[in-house]
VEXVOSE-262118 format. One record per residue (C-alpha): x, y, z; residue number from 1; residue in one letter. Coordinates in steps of 0.1 Angstrom, whole numbers, always signed. Layout:
# residues N
((X,Y,Z),NUM,'A')
...
***
This chain:
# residues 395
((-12,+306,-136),1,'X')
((-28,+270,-136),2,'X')
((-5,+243,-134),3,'X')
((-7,+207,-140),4,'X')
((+1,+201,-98),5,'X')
((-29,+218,-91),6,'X')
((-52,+189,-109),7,'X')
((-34,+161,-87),8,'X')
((-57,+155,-57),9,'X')
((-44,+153,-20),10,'X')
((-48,+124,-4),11,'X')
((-77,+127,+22),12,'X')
((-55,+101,+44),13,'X')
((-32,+128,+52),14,'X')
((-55,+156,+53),15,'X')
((-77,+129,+82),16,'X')
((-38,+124,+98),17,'X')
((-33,+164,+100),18,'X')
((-69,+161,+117),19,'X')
((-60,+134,+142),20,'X')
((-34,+148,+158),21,'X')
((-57,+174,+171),22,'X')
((-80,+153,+184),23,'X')
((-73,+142,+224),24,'X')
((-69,+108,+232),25,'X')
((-81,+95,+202),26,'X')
((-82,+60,+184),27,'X')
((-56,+59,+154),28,'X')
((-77,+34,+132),29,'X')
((-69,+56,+99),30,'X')
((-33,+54,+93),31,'X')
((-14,+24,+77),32,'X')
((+3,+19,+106),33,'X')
((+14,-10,+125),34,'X')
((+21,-8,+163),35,'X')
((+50,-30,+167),36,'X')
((+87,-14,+166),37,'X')
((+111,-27,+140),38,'X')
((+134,-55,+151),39,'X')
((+166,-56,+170),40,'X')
((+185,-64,+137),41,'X')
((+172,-36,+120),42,'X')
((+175,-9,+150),43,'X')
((+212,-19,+162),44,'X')
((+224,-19,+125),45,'X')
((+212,+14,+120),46,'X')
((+230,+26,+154),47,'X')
((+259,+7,+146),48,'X')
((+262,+27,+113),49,'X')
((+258,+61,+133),50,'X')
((+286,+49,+156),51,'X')
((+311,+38,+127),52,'X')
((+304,+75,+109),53,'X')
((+287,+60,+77),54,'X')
((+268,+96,+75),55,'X')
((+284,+105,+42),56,'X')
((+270,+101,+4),57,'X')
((+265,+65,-9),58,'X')
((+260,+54,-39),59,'X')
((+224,+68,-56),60,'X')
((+207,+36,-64),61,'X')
((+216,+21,-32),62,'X')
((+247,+4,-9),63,'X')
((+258,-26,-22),64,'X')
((+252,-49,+2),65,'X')
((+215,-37,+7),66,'X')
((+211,-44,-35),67,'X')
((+229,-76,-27),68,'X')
((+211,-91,-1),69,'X')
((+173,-78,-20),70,'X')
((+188,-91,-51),71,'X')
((+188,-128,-36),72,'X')
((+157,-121,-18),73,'X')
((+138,-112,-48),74,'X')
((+154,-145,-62),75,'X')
((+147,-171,-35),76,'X')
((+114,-156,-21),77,'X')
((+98,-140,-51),78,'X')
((+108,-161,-77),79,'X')
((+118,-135,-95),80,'X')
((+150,-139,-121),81,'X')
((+171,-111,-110),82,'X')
((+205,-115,-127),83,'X')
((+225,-87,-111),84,'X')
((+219,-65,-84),85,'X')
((+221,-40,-107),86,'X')
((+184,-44,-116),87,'X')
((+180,-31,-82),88,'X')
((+176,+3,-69),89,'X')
((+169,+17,-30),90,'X')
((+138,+45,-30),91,'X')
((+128,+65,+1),92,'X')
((+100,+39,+8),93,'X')
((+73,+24,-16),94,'X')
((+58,+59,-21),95,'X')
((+91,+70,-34),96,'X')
((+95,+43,-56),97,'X')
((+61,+44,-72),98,'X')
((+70,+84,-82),99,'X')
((+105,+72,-95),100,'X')
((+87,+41,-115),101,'X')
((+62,+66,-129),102,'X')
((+82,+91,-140),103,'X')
((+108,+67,-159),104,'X')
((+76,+47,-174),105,'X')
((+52,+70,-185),106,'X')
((+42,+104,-208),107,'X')
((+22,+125,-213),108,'X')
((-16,+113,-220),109,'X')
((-4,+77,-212),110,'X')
((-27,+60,-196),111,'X')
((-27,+32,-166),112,'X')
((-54,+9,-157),113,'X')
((-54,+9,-119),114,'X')
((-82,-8,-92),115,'X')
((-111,+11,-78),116,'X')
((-106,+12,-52),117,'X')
((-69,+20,-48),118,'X')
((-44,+35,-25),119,'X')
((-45,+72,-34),120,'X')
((-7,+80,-34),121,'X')
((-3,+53,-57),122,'X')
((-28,+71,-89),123,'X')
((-16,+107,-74),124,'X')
((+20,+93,-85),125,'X')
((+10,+83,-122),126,'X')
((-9,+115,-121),127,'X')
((+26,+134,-114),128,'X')
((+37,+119,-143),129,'X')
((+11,+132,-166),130,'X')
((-2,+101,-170),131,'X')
((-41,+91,-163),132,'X')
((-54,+66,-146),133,'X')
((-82,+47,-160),134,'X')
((-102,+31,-125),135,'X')
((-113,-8,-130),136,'X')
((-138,-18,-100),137,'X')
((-126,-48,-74),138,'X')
((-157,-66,-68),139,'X')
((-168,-71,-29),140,'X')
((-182,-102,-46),141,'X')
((-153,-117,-60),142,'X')
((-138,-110,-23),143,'X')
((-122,-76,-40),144,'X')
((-106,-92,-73),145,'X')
((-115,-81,-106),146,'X')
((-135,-93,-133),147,'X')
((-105,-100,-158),148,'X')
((-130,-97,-190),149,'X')
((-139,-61,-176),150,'X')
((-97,-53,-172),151,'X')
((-94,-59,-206),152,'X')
((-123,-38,-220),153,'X')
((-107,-12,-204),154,'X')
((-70,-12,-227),155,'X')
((-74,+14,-252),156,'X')
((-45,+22,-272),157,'X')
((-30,+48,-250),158,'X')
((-30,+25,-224),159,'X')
((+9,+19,-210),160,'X')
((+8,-6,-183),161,'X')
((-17,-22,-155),162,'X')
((-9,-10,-120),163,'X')
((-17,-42,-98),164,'X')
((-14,-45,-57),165,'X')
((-17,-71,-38),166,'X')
((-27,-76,-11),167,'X')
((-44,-48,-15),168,'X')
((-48,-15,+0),169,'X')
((-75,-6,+9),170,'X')
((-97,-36,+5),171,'X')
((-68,-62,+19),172,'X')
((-82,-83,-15),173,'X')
((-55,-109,-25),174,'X')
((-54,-120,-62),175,'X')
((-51,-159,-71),176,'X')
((-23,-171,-91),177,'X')
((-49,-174,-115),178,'X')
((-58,-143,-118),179,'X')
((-24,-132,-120),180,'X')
((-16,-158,-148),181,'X')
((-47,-144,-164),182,'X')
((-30,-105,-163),183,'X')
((-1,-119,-171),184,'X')
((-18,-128,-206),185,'X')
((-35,-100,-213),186,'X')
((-1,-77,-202),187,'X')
((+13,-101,-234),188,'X')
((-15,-97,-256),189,'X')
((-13,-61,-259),190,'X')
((+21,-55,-253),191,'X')
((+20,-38,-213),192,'X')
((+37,-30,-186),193,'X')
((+30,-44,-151),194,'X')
((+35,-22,-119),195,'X')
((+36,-47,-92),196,'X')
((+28,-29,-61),197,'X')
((+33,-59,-31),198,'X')
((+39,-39,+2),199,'X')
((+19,-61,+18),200,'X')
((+36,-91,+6),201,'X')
((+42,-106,+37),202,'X')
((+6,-101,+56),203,'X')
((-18,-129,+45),204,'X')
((-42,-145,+65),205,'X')
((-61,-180,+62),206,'X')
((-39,-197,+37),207,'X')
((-37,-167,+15),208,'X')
((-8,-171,-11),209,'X')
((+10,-142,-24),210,'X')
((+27,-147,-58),211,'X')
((+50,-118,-76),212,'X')
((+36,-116,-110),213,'X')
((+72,-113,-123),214,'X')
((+76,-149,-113),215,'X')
((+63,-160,-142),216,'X')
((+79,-167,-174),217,'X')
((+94,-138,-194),218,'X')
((+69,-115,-171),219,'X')
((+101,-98,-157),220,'X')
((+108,-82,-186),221,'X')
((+77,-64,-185),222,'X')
((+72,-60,-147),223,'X')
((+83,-34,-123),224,'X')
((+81,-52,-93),225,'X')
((+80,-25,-59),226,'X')
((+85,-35,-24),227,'X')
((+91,-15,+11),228,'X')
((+106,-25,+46),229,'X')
((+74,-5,+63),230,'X')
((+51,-34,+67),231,'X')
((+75,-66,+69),232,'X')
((+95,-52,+94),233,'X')
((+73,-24,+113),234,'X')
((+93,+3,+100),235,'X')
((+70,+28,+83),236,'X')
((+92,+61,+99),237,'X')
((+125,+48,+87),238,'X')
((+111,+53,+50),239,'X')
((+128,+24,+28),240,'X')
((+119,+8,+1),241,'X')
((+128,-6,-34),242,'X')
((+119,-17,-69),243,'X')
((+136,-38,-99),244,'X')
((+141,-36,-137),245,'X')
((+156,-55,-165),246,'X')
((+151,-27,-188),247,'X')
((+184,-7,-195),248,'X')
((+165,+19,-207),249,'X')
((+139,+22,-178),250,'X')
((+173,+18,-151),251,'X')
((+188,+49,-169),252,'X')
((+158,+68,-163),253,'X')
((+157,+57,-129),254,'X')
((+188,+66,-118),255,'X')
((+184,+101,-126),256,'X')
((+151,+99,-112),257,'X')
((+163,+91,-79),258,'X')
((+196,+117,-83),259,'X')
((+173,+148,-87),260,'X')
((+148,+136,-58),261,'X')
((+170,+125,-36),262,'X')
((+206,+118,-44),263,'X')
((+212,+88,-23),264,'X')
((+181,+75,+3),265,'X')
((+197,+82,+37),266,'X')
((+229,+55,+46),267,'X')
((+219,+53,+81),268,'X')
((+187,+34,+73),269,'X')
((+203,+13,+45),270,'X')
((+226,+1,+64),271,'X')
((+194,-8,+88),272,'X')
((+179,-27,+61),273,'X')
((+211,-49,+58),274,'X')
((+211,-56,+94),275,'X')
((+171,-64,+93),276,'X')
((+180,-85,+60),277,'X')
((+211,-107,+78),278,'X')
((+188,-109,+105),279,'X')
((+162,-136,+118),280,'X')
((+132,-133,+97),281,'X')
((+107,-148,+128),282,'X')
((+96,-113,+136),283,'X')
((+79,-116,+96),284,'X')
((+55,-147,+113),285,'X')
((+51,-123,+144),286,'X')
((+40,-96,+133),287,'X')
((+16,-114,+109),288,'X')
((+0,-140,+137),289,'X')
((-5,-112,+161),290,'X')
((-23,-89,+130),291,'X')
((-46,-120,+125),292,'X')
((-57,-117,+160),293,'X')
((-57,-83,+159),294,'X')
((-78,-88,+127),295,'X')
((-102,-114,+140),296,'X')
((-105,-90,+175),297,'X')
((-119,-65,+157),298,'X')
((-142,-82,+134),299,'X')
((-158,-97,+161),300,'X')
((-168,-68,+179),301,'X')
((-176,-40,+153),302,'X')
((-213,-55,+143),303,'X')
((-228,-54,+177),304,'X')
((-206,-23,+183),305,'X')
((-223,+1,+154),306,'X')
((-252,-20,+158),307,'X')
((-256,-37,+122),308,'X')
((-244,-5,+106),309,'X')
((-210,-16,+87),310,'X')
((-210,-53,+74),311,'X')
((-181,-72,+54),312,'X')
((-155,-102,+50),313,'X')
((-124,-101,+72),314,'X')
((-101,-96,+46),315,'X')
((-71,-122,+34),316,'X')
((-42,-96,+34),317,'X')
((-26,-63,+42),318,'X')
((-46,-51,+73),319,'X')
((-73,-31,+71),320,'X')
((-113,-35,+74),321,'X')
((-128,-22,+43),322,'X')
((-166,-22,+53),323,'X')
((-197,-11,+37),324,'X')
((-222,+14,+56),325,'X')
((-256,+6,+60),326,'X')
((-271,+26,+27),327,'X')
((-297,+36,+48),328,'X')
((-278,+52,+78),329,'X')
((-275,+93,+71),330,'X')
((-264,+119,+98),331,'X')
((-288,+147,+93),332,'X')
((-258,+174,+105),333,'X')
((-231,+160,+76),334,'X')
((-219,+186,+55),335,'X')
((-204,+160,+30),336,'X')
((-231,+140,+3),337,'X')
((-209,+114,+1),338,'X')
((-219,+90,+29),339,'X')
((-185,+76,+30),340,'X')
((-173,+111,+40),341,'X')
((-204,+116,+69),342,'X')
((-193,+88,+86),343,'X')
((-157,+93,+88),344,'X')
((-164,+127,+99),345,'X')
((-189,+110,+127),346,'X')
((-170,+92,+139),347,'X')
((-142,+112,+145),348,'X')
((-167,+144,+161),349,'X')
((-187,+118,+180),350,'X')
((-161,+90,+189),351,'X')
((-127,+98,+186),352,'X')
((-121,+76,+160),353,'X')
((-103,+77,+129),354,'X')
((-114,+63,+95),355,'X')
((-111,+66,+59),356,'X')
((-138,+73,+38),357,'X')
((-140,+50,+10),358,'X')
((-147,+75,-17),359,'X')
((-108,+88,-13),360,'X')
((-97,+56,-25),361,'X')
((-122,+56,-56),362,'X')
((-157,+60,-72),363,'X')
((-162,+19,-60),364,'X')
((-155,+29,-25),365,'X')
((-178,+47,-17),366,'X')
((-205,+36,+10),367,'X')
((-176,+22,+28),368,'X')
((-148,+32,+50),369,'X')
((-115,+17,+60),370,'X')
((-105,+10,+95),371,'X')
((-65,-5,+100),372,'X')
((-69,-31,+125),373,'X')
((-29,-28,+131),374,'X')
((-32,-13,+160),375,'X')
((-30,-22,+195),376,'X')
((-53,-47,+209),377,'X')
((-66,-25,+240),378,'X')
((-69,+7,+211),379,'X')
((-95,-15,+191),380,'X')
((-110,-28,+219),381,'X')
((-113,+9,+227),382,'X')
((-122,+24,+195),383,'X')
((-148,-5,+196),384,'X')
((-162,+7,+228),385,'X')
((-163,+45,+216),386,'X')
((-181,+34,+186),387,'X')
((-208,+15,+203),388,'X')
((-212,+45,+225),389,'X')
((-219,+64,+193),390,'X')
((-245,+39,+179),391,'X')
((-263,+33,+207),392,'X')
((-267,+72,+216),393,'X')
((-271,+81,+180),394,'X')
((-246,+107,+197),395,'X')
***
C-alpha cells in the first residue's frame, strides 16, 4: 500500500555520508561538520551531570535552567521579546525542532515558500507534515538573496508561512536587514508565518550582520524562531537544539509534539548546554576566525586546483563553498544527467573527495556542488591536492 512517507525524498547528504564511510582515507568535504570539539564548559557539564546521577526524566520541553538561560539569550543577543521561558522549548537538535515546528504549524495541502536552494531536511520536514513546499530561487547574483518581488508572486492563498535561513545552507547567502524588513512586510501583508531557521547565526564573515527577523516589531508573534548548539559550539553529535513561540496555541501543539517523539531530549546534554551557556562565549569568535581562514584557504586553492572548472564568491556565512561547474565540463562514464550529480560522483571515484551535488538541495542548484570548508586545514589542503590530481589527469 502507497503511503504518504514514500513521496518524502531522502536526503542525498546522507545517502553520500553512508557512501563516505566506505571510502579509505578519504576527504570529508560533504558533511556539515566542523572539526573543532565543543568547549570545556559544555563537555565537563555534561560529565558532571553523569557524575551527580541526573540520568532520569526531565521535564518534556526542556530543564529549567537550559529555558532560562536561552530565554535571556534570545533576549539580549537576538533581540527577540521573549517574556517567559515558557515560550521556550529544548528539541533533539535544529532538525528536531524543524519536524516539531512543522507538525504544530501546518496541514494538509498547506503550503510553504522555502529558497532554492535549501537544506533538504529542512523541505523533507514540511513534507512530513503534509505540507508543500513551493521553491523561490536565491540568485548567485544578488550574492544568494532573493528577489523579494518574485517571493511574493509566489503567495497563493494556501500559502501558510515563509521558511527563511540565514546564513544559509547551502549557499552560506546572508540576507540584509533590509531584506528581512522587506519579508517582514510581506509576512504582514498577507497574514504569514515566519520559520526562522538561524543555525548558522554565529558564522559570518567580512562584516556580515545577522539579524533575527523576530526582532522586529510585533514579528514575534508571527515568527518561529529555531536555533541549535551544533554549529556555535562544535557540537553536532550531542544533538541539541531549540525554538520559541508566543502562540498558546502553537506551544500546546508543541508540547505533545515533542512528548510522542521524544519525551524529554536526553538530560545529560541539557545540562551540557547550561554549562556551555554559563560558560565563556570566546570559543564563538574561535571557531568563527579559524573558519574564515579555513574559508579563505580553500578558496584560494580550488581554481588552479580543478583548473578553471568550479568558480564562485567566498560566501558571507555558515561554511560551505557553493560553486558552479563549468557547464561545459561532462564525464563521458557518469551515469547521472544531472551534472551536479557526475561530479560529485567524480570526485569521490577519482579523488576521494566528498561533495554535494547541488541538485539535492533544489532545481536552482544544480550545475553546482557544495564543499564544507569546516574541516581541518591539512584535510583541505589535501582534498585540494587530490582534486588537482583529478583535473590535471582527467583521471
Amino acid at each position: 500500500m502507497p503511503h504518504y512517507l514514500d513521496a518524502v525524498p531522502f536526503s542525498g547528504i546522507i545517502r553520500i555520508r553512508d557512501l563516505m564511510f566506505s571510502v579509505k582515507d578519504p576527504f570529508r568535504l560533504d558533511q556539515g561538520d566542523v572539526s573543532f570539539d565543543a568547549p570545556e564548559s559544555f563537555k565537563s557539564a555534561l560529565l558532571r551531570a553523569v557524575h551527580e546521577n541526573r540520568t532520569h526524566y526531565v521535564q518534556t520541553t526542556g530543564i529549567p535552567r537550559l529555558r532560562e538561560l536561552i530565554a535571556e539569550k534570545m533576549r539580549t543577543k537576538n533581540g527577540i521579546p521573549i517574556v517567559s521561558p515558557d515560550d521556550v522549548m529544548i528539541a533533539n537538535g535544529g532538525i528536531h525542532a524543524l519536524y516539531v515546528t512543522s507538525h504544530a504549524l501546518l496541514e494538509d495541502g498547506d503550503e510553504v515558500i522555502v529558497p532554492d536552494p535549501a537544506w533538504p531536511p529542512a523541505l523533507g520536514n514540511i513534507l512530513t507534515a503534509r505540507a508543500v513546499t513551493v521553491p523561490c530561487p536565491l540568485h548567485e547574483e544578488l550574492q544568494w538573496r532573493y528577489d523579494l518581488d518574485e517571493l511574493e508572486s509566489k503567495i497563493t492563498p494556501r500559502t501558510r508561512a515563509l521558511y527563511v535561513n540565514s546564513p544559509s545552507n547551502p549557499t552560506g547567502g546572508v540576507l540584509t536587514r533590509a531584506d528581512l524588513e522587506g519579508i517582514a512586510r510581506i509576512a504582514e501583508r498577507h497574514n504569514l508565518w515566519v520559520i526562522s531557521d538561524e543555525a548558522y547565526e554565529d558564522v559570518l564573515f567580512d562584516g556580515a550582520e545577522h539579524v533575527s527577523i523576530a526582532s522586529f516589531p510585533g514579528l514575534y508573534d508571527r515568527t518561529i524562531p529555531v536555533y541549535t548548539f551544533s554549529k556555535t559550539y562544535a557540537a553536532t553529535g550531542l544533538r541539541l537544539g531549540y525554538f520559541a513561540t508566543s502562540d498558546p496555541v502553537l506551544q500546546d501543539r508543541m508540547r505533545k509534539m515533542l512528548l510522542y517523539t521524544t519525551s524529554n531530549v536526553s538530560s545529560l546534554v541539557q545540562y551540557g548546554g547550561v554549562g556551555a551557556l554559563e560558560g565563556s562565549q570566546e570559543c564563538t569568535e574561535v571557531f568563527r576566525r579559524e573558519l574564515q581562514a579555513r574559508r579563505d584557504l580553500f578558496y584560494a586553492g580550488v581554481d588552479d586546483a580543478a583548473g578553471g572548472v568550479f568558480s564562485g564568491t567566498p560566501p558571507k556565512g555558515a561554511f560551505y563553498a557553493f560553486l558552479r561547474i563549468d557547464p561545459s565540463w561532462r564525464d563521458p562514464s557518469a551515469t547521472h544527467e544531472s551534472q551536479s550529480w557526475a561530479m560529485t560522483e567524480y570526485l569521490i571515484t577519482h579523488g576521494r573527495i566528498g561533495s554535494v551535488p547541488g541538485l539535492d538541495f533544489g532545481k536552482a542548484g544544480e550545475g553546482h556542488v557544495r564543499f564544507c570548508f569546516a574541516r581541518e586545514r591539512q584535510e583541505l589542503t589535501g582534498a585540494l591536492d587530490s582534486m588537482r590530481a583529478v583535473f590535471a589527469t582527467g583521471a
